[in-house]
C-alpha positions in Angstrom: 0.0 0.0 0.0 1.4 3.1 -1.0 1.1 5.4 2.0 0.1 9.4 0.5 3.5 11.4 2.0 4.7 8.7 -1.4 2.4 8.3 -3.8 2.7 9.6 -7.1 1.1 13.0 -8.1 -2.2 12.4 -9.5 -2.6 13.3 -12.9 -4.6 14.3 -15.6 -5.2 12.0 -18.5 -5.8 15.0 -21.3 -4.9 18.3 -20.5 -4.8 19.3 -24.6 -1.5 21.3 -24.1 -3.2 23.5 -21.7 -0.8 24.8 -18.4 -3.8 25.1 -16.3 -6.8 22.9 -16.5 -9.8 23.4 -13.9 -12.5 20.9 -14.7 -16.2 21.6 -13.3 -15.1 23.2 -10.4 -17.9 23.9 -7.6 -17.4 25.8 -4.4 -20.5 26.3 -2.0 -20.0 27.9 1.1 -22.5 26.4 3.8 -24.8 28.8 5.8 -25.2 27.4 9.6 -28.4 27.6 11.4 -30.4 26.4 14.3 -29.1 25.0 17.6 -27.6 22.4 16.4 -25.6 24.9 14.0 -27.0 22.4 10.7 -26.6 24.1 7.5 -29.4 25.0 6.1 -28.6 26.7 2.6 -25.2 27.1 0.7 -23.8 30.3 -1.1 -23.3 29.1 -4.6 -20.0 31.0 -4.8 -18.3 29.1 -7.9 -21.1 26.3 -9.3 -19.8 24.0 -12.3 -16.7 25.8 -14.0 -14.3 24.8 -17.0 -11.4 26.4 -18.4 -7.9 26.0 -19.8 -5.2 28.3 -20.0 -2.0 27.6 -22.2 1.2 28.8 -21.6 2.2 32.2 -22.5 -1.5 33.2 -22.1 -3.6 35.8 -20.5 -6.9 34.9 -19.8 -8.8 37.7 -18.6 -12.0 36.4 -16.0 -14.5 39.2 -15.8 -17.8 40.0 -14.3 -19.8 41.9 -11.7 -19.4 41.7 -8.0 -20.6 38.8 -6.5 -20.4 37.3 -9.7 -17.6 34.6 -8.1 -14.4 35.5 -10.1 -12.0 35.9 -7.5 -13.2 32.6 -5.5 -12.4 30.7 -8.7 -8.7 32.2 -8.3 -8.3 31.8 -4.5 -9.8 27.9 -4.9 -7.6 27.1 -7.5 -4.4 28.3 -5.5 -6.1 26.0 -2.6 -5.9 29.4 -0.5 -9.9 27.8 0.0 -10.8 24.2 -0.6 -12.7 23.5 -3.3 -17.0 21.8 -2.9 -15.9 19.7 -6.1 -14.0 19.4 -9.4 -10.8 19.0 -10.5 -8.0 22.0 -11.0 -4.6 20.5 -13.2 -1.2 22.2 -13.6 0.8 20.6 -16.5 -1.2 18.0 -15.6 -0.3 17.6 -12.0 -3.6 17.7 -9.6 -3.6 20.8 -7.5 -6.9 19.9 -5.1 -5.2 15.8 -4.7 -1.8 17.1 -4.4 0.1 16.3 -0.9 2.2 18.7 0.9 4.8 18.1 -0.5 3.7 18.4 -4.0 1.8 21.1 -3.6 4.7 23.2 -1.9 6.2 22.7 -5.0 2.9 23.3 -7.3 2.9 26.7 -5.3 6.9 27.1 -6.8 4.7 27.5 -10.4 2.0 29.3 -9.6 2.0 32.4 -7.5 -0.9 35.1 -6.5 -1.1 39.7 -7.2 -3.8 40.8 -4.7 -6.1 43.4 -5.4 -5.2 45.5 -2.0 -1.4 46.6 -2.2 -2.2 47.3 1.4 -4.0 44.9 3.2 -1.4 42.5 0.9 1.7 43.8 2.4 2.7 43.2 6.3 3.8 46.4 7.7 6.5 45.1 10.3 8.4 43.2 7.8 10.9 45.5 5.1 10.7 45.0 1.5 13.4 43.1 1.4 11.7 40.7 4.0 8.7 40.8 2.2 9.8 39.7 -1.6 13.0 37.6 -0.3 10.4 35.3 1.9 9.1 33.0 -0.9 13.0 32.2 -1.5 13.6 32.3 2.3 10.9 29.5 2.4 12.0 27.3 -0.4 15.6 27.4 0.3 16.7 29.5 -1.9 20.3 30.9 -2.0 22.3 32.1 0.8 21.6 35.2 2.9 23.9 37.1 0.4 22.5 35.7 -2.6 18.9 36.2 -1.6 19.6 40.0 -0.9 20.9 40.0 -4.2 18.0 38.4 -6.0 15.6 40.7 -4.0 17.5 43.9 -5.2 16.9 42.4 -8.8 13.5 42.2 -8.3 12.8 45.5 -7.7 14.8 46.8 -10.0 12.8 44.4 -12.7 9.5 46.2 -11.4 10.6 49.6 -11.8 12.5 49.9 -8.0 15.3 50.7 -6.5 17.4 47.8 -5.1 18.2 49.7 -1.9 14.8 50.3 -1.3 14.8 46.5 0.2 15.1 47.6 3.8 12.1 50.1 4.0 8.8 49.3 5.0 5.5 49.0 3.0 3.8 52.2 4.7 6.7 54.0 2.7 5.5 53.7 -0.6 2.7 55.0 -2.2 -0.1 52.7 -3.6 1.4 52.1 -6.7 4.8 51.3 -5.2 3.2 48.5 -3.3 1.5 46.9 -5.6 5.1 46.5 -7.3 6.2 45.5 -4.6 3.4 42.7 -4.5 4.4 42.2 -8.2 8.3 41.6 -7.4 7.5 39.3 -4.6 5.2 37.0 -7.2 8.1 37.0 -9.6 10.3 35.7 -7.1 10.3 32.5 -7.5 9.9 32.6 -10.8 6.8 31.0 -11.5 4.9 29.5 -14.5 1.2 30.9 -13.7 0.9 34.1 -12.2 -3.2 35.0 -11.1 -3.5 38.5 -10.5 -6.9 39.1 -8.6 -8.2 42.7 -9.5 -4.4 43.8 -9.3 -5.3 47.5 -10.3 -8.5 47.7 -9.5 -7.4 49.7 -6.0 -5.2 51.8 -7.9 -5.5 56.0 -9.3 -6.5 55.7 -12.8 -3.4 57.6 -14.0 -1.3 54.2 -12.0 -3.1 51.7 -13.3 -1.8 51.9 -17.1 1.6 51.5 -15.7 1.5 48.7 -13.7 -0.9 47.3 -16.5 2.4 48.0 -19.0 4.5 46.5 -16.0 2.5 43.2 -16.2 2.8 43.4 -20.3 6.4 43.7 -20.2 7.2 40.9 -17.6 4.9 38.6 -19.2 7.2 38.8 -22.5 10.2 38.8 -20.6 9.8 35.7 -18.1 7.6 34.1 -20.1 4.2 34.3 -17.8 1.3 33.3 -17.9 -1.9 35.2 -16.8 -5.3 34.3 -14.9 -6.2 38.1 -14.8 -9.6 38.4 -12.5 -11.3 42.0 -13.2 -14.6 43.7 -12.8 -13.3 46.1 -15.7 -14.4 45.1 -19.2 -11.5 48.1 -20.5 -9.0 47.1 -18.1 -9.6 43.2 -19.5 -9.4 44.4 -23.3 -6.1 45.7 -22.7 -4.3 42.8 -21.5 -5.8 39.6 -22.6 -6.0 37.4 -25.4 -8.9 35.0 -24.5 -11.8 36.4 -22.2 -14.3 34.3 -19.9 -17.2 36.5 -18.9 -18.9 35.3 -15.6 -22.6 35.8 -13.8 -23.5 34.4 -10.9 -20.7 31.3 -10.3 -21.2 30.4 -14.2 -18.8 31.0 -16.7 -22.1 32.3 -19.9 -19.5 32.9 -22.7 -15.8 32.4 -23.7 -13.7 33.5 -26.4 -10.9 35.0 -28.0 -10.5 38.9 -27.0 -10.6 40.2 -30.2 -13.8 38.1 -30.9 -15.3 38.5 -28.2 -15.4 42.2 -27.9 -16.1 42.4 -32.0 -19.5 40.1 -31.7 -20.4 39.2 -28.0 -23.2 36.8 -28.1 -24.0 37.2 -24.6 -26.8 39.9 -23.9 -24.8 40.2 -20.5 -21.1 40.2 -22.4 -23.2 42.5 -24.5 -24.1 45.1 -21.2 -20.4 44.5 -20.2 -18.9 46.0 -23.2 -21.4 48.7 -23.7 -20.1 50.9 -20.9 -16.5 50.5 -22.3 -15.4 54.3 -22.7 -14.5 54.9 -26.3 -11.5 57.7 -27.0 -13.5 59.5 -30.3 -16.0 61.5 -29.1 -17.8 61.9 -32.0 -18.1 58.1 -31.8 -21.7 57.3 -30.1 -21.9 54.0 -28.1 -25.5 53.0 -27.2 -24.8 51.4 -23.8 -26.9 48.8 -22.2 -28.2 49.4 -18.8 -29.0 46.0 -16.5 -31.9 46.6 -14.8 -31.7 45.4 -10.6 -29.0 43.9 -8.6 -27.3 40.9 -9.3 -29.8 38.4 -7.6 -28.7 36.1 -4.8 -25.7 33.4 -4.9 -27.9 31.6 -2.1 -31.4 31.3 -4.2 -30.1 32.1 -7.8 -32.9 32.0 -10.1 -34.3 29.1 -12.3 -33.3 28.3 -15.8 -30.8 31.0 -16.7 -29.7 32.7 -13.9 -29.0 36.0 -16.5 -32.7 36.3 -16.6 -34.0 38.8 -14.4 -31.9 41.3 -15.9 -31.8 40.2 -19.9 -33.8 42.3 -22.0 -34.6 39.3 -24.4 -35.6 36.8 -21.8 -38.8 34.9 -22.3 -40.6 31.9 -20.3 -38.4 29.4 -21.8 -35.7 31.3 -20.0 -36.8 30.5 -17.0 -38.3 26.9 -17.5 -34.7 25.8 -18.9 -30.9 26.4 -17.9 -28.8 27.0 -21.5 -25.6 25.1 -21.5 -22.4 26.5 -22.4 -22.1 26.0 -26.1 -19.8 26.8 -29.4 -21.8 29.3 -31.1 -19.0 30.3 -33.3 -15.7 29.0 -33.8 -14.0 29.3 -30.6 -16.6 31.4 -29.0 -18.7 29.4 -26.2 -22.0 31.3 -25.0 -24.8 30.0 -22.4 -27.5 31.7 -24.3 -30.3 29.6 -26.2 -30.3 33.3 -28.0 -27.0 33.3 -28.8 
C-alpha cells in the first residue's frame, strides 16, 4: 500500500497542451443555522466551471461583484478548498496534491492581490517581504537572496536599496510593485493576479498594467487576470471568460469576443466601455436590478432577471455552455 506522503502526483489523462486545467469546479459555502448549527442553505460562490489556460496566455475572467471571479482564483491556488471538481497544472492535480507536491505546485504558480495594502505586512521590510518566498524554499544564501531581492525590484521599476524600508513607505502604486516583485520571485509558471489595479489611481493603473505586459514577455508568464473592468480586460488579454453568478455564460478569444459578444450580458459589459473618439456614439446597455442572490439564484438561466430578451423558456430551462462560433462558447439559447 502506498502510503500518501509517497504516492505519485495524481494526474490528468488529457490536459490538450493546456498549463492550467480546472474541470467543473464547484465551491459552496454552507450557511449554519439552528441550535444544532446544521446548514441550512449554501452560497453558490463558484457552481460548475471549466477552463484551460495555455502557456504564454492571459486569460482575462471578468464580471460583476458577486459574480464569483476571484473565488475561482483563490480555490484554485487552494488558498480555500474546493466543494468539487478537479484544478490540473501541466497536468499535476492541484486539489489531490500532498504537501509536498503542492509546496512545489505553489513554486509554479503564484498570486497579485487586489489591496497593495492589506497584501503587504507592515512590520516586515521590503526586502523581507519579496526575499520570503526564497527564504521559504531554500533559496540561496543570505547574500544571494539579498541580491536576487535587489533584482527584483529593480525588474519592477525599483530601487534595489529600497529593500530595507517598510510597505507604509511607498505610495499605492509602489506597493502593488512590490506585490508584483514578490510573485516574480520565485519565478513562477502561472501568475493569477486578482483585480491587481482595480485599488489603484487611474493615472497608476496603465503603468502597472504595461509592467505586467512587459514581464509577461520577458519571463515568459502566464496570466489568470480576474477584473470587474471590461477596459482594463481588453487591454491585457488574449482569450476572455465573462462570468454571472458562479457560471462561466460565454468564452472566447478577446478580439472576438469584444467584436460580436453573443451574450446579452457580455453585451451590457462592453457597452459601458469608454470609447476615446467623441464623435463616436456607443449606445450602452443598462441592467436593470442587482445581481440576484448566490444563495437562491434564479431558475433556468440565472442572466434572466436582468436580460432584455428573456422569455418563459428562460426561466423553464438552464442553457448550456455551447460553441456558437468558432471558438466562441456562450450559455444563451439566443446566442
Amino acid at each position: 500500500m502506498i502510503g500518501r506522503k509517497n504516492r505519485p502526483a495524481v494526474v490528468s489523462p488529457d490536459t490538450n497542451g493546456a498549463l492550467l486545467k480546472v474541470d467543473h469546479l464547484v465551491k459552496y459555502f454552507p450557511i449554519k443555522g439552528g441550535l444544532l448549527q446544521t446548514t441550512v442553505a449554501n452560497v453558490k460562490a463558484v457552481d460548475d466551471v471549466s477552463f484551460d489556460i495555455k502557456q504564454g496566455e492571459t486569460l482575462g475572467l471578468i464580471g460583476e461583484s458577486g459574480s464569483g471571479k476571484s473565488t475561482v482564483a483563490r480555490t484554485i491556488l487552494r488558498l480555500i478548498p474546493p466543494t468539487s471538481g478537479e484544478a490540473f497544472l501541466e497536468g499535476r492535480s492541484i486539489f489531490k496534491a500532498n504537501k509536498k507536491e503542492l509546496n512545489e505546485i505553489r513554486r509554479e504558480v503564484q498570486i497579485i492581490f487586489q489591496d497593495p495594502y492589506g497584501s503587504l505586512n507592515p512590520r516586515m521590510s521590503v526586502g523581507e517581504i519579496v526575499g520570503e518566498g526564497l527564504l521559504v524554499h531554500g533559496i540561496g544564501s543570505s547574500h544571494e537572496r539579498e541580491r536576487m531581492v535587489s533584482e527584483l525590484l529593480e525588474v519592477v521599476g525599483l530601487r534595489g536599496q529600497y529593500r530595507g524600508r517598510f510597505p507604509h513607505e511607498f505610495s499605492g502604486g509602489q506597493r502593488q510593485r512590490i506585490g508584483i516583485a514578490r510573485a516574480l520571485a520565485l519565478r513562477p509558471k502561472l501568475i493569477i493576479a486578482d483585480e491587481p489595479v482595480s485599488a489603484l489611481d487611474v493615472s497608476i493603473q496603465s503603468q502597472i498594467l504595461n509592467l505586467l505586459e512587459d514581464l509577461q514577455n520577458e519571463f515568459n508568464l502566464t496570466y489568470l487576470f480576474v477584473a470587474h473592468n471590461m477596459a482594463v480586460v481588453e487591454q491585457v488579454s488574449d482569450r476572455i471568460a465573462v462570468m454571472y453568478l458562479g457560471k462561466i455564460v460565454e468564452l472566447a478569444p478577446a478580439e472576438q469576443l469584444l467584436r460580436t459578444p453573443r451574450h446579452p450580458y457580455t453585451q451590457a459589459l462592453i457597452s459601458v466601455i469608454p470609447i476615446p473618439d467623441p464623435t463616436i456614439k456607443r449606445e450602452q446597455t443598462v441592467l436593470k436590478g442587482e445581481i440576484p442572490s448566490p444563495t437562491n439564484p434564479p431558475s433556468g438561466c440565472h442572466f434572466r432577471t436582468r436580460c432584455p430578451i428573456a422569455t418563459e423558456y428562460c426561466a423553464e430551462v438552464e442553457p448550456p455552455l455551447r460553441e456558437v462560433a468558432s471558438g466562441q462558447w456562450a450559455a444563451c439559447h439566443y446566442a
